[in-house]
N, C-alpha and C positions, 0 to 999 in steps of 0.2 A: 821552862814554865809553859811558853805556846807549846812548845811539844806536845807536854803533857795534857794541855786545855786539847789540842786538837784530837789526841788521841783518845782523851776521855767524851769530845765531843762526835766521835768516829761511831767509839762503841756504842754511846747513846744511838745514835742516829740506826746503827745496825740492828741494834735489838727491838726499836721502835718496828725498823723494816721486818724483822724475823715475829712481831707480832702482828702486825697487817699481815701480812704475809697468811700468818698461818691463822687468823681470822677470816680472811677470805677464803682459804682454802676449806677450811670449816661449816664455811656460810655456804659455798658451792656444792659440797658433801651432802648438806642439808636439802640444797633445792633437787639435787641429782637422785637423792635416794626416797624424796620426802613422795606420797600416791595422794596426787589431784584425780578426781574424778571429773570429769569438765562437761559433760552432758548423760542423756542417758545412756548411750554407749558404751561411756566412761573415757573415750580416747578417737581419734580422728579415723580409727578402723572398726569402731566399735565393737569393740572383743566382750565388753563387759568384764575385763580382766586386770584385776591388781597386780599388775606384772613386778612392780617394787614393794610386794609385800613378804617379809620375813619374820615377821613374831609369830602370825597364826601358819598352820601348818599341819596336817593330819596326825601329828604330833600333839601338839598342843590346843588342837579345835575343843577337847572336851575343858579344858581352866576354861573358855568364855565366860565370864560374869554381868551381869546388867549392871554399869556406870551409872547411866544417867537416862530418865525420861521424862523429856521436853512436852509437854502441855498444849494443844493447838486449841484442842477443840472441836476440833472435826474432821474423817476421813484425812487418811495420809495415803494416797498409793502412786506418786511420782520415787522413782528413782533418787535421793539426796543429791546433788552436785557439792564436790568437795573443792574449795581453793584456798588455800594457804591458813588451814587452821580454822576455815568457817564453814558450815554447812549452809546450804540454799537450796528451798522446796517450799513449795503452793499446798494450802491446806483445802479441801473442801468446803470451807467455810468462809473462802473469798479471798483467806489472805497468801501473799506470800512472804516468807520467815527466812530471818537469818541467824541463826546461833552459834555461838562457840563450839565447838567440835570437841572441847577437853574438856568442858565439867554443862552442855547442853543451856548457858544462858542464852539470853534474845540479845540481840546484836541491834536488829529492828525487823519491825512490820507492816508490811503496807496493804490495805484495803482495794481491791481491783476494782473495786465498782469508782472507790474516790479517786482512785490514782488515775484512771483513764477515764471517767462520765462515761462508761459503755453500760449496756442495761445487757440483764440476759436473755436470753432466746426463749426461754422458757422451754423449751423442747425436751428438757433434763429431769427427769421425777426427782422432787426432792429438794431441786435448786435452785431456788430462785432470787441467786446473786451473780455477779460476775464470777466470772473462775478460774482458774488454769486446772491443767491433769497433767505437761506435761514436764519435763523434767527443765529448770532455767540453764542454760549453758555461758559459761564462762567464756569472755570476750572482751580482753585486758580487764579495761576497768568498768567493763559494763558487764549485768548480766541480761540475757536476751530471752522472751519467753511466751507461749504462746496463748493465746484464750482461747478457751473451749465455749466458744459462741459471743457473737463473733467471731470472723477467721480474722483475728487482727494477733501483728506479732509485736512484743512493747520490747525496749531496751529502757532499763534504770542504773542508776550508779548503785555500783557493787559494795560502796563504804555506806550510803545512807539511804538505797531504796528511792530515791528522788529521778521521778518521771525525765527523760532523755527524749524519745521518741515517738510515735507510734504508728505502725502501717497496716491497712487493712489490706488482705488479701485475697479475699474474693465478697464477692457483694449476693450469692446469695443468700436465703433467708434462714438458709440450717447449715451453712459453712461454718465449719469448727477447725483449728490448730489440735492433733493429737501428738504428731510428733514433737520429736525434742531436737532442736537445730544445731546445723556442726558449724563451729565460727573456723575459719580456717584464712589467712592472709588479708586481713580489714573484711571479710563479705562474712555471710552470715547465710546458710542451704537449707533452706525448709520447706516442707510439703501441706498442698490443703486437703482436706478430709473434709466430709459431711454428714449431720443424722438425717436426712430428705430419707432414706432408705426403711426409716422407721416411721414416714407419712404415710400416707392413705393413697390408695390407685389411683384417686383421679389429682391429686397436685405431685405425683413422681414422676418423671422426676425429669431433672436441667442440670444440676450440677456435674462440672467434670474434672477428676482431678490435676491440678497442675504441681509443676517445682518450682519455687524460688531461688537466687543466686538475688540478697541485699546488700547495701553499703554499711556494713557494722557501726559508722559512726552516725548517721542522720535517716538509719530508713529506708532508701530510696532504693526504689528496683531496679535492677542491672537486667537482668532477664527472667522469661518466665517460659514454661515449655508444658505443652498440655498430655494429658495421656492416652486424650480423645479426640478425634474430630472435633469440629465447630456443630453443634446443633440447633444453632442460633435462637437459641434461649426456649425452644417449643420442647413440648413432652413427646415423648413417643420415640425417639430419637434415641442416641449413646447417648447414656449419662453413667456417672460411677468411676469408680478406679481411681480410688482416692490414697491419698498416698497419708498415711497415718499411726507407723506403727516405728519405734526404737528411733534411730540415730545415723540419718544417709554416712556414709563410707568413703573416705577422699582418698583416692590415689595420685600423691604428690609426682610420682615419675612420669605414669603417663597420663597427667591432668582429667581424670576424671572422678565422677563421682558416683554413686551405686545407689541405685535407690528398689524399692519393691512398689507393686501397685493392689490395689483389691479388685474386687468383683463386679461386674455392670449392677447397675439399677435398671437400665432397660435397654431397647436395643431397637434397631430401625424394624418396621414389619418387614423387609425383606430378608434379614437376618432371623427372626422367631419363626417366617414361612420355612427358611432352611432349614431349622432346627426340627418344625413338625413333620416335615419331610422325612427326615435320617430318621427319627423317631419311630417312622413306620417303618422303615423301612424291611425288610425281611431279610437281605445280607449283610454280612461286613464290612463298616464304613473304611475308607482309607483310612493309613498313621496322620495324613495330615487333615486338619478339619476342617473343612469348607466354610463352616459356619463361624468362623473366627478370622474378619480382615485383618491386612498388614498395618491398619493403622489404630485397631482394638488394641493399646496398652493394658490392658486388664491382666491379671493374675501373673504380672510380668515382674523377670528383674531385670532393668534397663542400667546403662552406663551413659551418662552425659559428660558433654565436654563442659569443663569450669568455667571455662573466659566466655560462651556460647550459650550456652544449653543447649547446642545440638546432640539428639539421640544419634550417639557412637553405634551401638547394638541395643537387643531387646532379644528376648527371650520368653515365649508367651508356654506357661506352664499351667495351665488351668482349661485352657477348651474354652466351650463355650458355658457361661456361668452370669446367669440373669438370676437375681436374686432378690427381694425387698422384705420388709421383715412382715408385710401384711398376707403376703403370700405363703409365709409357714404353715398357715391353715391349710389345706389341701382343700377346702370346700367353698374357697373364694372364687369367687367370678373372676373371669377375663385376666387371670394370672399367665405368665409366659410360659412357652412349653417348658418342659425339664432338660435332663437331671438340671436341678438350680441347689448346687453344692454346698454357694458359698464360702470360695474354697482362696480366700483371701490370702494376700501375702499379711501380714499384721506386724512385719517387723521389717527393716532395710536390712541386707547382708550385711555381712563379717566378713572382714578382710584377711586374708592370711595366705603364708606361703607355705607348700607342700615337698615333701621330698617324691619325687618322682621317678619315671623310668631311667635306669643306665644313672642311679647316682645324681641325675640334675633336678634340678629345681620348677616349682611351678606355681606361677599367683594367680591365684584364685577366689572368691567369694563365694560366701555361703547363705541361704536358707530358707528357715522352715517356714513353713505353709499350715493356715487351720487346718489343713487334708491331714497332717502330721507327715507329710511328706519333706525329708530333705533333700536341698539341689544345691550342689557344687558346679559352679562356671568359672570357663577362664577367662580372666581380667581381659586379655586383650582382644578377643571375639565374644561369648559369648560360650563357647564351645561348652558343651555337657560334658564334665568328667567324673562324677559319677551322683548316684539318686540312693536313696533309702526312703523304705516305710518307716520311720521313727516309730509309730504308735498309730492309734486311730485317730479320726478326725471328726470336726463338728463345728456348729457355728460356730463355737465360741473355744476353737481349738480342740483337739491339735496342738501346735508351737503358737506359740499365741504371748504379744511383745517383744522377747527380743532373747536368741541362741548367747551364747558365751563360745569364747575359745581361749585355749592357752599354747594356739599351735600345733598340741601333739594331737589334741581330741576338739571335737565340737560337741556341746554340751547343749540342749534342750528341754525344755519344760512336754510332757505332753498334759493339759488342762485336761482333757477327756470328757467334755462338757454334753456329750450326748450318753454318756455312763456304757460305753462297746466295752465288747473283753477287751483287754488290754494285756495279749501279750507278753511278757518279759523277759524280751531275748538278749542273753542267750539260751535261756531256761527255758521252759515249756508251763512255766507256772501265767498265772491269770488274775487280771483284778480288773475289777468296774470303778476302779478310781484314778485318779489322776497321777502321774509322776515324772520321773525323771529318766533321762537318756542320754549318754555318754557313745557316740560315735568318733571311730579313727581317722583322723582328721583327710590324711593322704588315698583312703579308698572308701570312709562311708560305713566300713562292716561296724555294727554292736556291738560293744564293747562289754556294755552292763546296762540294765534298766530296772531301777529303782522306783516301787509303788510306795506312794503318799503312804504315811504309818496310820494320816487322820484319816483312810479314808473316805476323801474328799476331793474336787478338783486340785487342778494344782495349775493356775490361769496366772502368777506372777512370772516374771524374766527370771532367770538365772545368771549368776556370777559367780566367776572364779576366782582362787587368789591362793596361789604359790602351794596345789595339789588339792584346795579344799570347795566343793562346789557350796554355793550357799543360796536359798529356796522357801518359801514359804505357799502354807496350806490357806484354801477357802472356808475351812472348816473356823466354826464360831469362835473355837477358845483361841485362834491366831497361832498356832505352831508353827516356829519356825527350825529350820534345819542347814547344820555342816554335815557334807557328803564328804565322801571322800572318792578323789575327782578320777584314783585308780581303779576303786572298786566298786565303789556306786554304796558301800557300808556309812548308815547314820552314824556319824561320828558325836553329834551333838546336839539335842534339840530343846525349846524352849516355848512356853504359851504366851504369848503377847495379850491376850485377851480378847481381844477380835480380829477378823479374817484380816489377812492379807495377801491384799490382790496385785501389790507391788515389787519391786525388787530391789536391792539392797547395792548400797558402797560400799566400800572395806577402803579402809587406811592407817597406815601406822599400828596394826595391831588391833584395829577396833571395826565393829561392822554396823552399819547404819541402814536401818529400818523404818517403815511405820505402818499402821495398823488401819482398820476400818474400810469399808464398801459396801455404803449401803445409800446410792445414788445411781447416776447413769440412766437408762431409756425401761426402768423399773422391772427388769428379765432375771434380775439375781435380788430377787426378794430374800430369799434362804440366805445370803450374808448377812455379816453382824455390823454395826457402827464402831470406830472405834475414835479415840483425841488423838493419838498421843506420836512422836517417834522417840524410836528406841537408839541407846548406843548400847553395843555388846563389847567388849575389851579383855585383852589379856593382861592379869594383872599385872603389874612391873615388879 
């Protein structure tokens, strides 16, 4: 009878273990194969890339159906951050949301202005609340996020939206948060940005951009690394080169971090005398440019050390480029000499590795530039391995937020915001509108280049996921598009109803959107407003 009891008490116990067992295993499948999107980069390389995504597929991109759409209220154009089934994004209308990801409920909402007593800059046409633009990033149990005026970064709990923190990062009067920060080992890597470049001659400009390295749990700043000289708070001097665009780049092997910079606001007079100098000049200036010191970060992609923030390398890829937005006019007074391009970095690199010469391997970072220009460097110098003209360039792009990859290709937006021909190479065909571009990851050559169908600009990030590019139009009725990430062929597309100037998450089979642009320093009047975001899914 014990026999029996033990044996009957043997197999209990076995089968209990063979259902743990294979519940864990189940529950591990689920985390292994489940796509977090965790900032705007979407991943600590910022690829923009659903790399575990399997229902959508060039195949199946045209079943997309509209699920579900969520109700804000006002402009959406942050990137969604996706974790464990809940979506997280800032509305133009102050708040920031959290909703269910499988049928679009509210989770919760919290008010920037109540949540933090920050007031706005006012600098913003349109807005005169507190704000975020840019994408929250996932950091355990907090999500971390920036204001767009103030440069102040908050962290709140990720279950109820409930204040944790808050740190300002620079104390000038138009510093703003545009990027979306990478949390990576307890700290938290974010860049400041500023609108100073959209004041008037005589208060431009002081601001200079720097990088952060915070303690994800209380705030507190570990180090900060600038992109400029000291100008000790006077005008006339470097200011600019603000770091504000995608999702800085961490490379865990050899601890560093990747970031891009933009364009001066101004520059000492002995640098503008250089510039009118070569300006006259009547010969060929050298390859290297006189007019651009070794300690002008501007139009750079630099590599810093994690634990440090010491500048590993740099790589200055723009010249000399003094730019303010009062100076567009050509008939201004006491504006800096020229070319003033504007030829900003607006996104951090993509990480990725290459096949190379003789069979090996090569890591390298990528990208584009408003110039529409792209640059491949190697991770551990800095080295040029190779450049392309994507498209034409302009203020306002060019590549403009943030390239995608999926390793084999790099994928680019070109917005085309000054309406040049545009090219489509491989083709010899032409458009004045804005589109897309698929480059070979390992050398740079076109692949395909796909013109907007609206068009219109084409100023949002792009994202990949499992052969399918996905991209969205500035045109009013909000079209959005599956490419297909071999041929650059509209596989799918749909009207949201108003522009979007944003870029999209995909997980689990579904892609997340939202709609409206009609704020910012009041340059894109021609956008429409929109509430709402969108989820897109394939049916089950």
């Amino acid at each position: 009878m014990a026999y029996n009891n033990f044996l009957t008490l043997s197999l209990r116990t076995f089968c209990l273990l063979m259902i743990i067992n294979t519940a864990s295993a189940v529950s591990n499948w689920h985390k292994d194969t489940h796509q977090d999107w965790l900032n705007h980069g979407g991943d600590l390389y910022n690829r923009r890339y659903a790399n575990k995504e399997t229902k959508i597929s060039p195949a199946t991109a045209s079943k997309l159906r509209l699920k579900w759409e969520f109700y804000a209220g006002k402009d959406i154009t942050a990137t969604p951050a996706i974790f464990n089934g809940t979506l997280y994004f800032p509305s133009w209308n102050g708040y920031l949301n959290a909703v269910k990801a499988s049928d679009g409920s509210l989770i919760w909402k919290k008010s920037l202005e109540k949540l933090t007593g920050l007031n706005a800059t006012g600098l913003v046409a349109n807005v005169n609340w507190t704000v975020s633009r840019a994408t929250p990033t996932i950091a355990g149990d907090l999500l971390i996020v920036g204001i767009y005026g103030p440069a102040v970064v908050i962290a709140v709990k990720r279950s109820t939206g409930e204040l944790v923190w808050s740190t300002q990062l620079s104390s000038n009067v138009a510093g703003v948060i545009t990027m979306s920060g990478t949390y990576y080992q307890g700290s938290f890597y974010v860049g400041t940005a500023s609108l100073e470049e959209g004041l008037s001659i005589q208060q431009c400009c002081t601001f200079r951009g720097s990088f952060f390295k915070l303690n994800a749990t209380n705030g507190a700043v570990l180090w900060q690394t600038f992109t400029l000289p000291d100008n000790g708070g006077k005008t006339g001097e470097y200011a600019g080169a603000a770091i504000w665009g995608s999702s800085p780049s961490i490379d865990k092997v050899r601890n560093h971090v990747y970031i891009a910079t933009g364009n001066l606001y101004s520059a000492p007079l002995r640098i503008r005398q250089c510039q009118g100098q070569q300006n006259n000049q009547t010969t060929p200036t050298s390859s290297t440019d006189k007019c651009v010191e070794p300690e002008n970060h501007s139009n750079s992609i630099m590599a810093l050390d994690l634990d440090s923030g010491k500048i590993i390398w740099y790589r200055q890829l723009g010249g000399y480029d003094v730019w303010f937005f009062a100076c567009n006019n050509l008939s201004t007074p006491n504006c800096p000499p020229g070319p003033n391009p504007d030829a900003d970095f607006s996104e951090a690199p993509v990480m990725l590795t290459i096949d190379h010469l003789n069979r090996t391997k090569r890591d390298i970072v990528v990208a584009v530039q408003k110039s529409g220009f792209a640059w491949a460097l190697d991770r551990d110098n800095g080295d040029l391995i190779w450049f392309t003209e994507a498209g034409p360039g302009g203020a306002a792009g060019g590549g403009y937020w943030g390239a995608a990859t999926d390793e084999k290709r790099v994928y680019t937006n070109i917005a085309n915001s000054a309406s040049k021909n545009f090219t489509l190479k491989p083709s010899t065909k032409n458009t004045t509108a804005g589109g897309w571009v698929a480059m070979e990851a390992r050398s740079g050559k076109i692949l395909w280049s796909t013109a907007n169908p609206s068009n219109a600009t084409a100023s949002g990030p792009v994202s990949v996921a499992n052969g399918v590019i996905f991209a969205g139009s500035t045109q009013k009725k909000g079209p959005i598009y599956a490419i297909s990430a071999k041929t650059g062929d509209i596989l799918w597309s749909y009207e949201t109803g108003a522009t979007v100037y944003g870029g999209m998450s995909v997980s689990d089979g579904c892609v997340f959107v939202g709609n409206g642009y009609n704020v910012s320093l009041g340059a894109f009047l021609t956008y429409t407003s929109g509430t709402s975001l969108f989820a897109f899914c394939i049916p089950y």
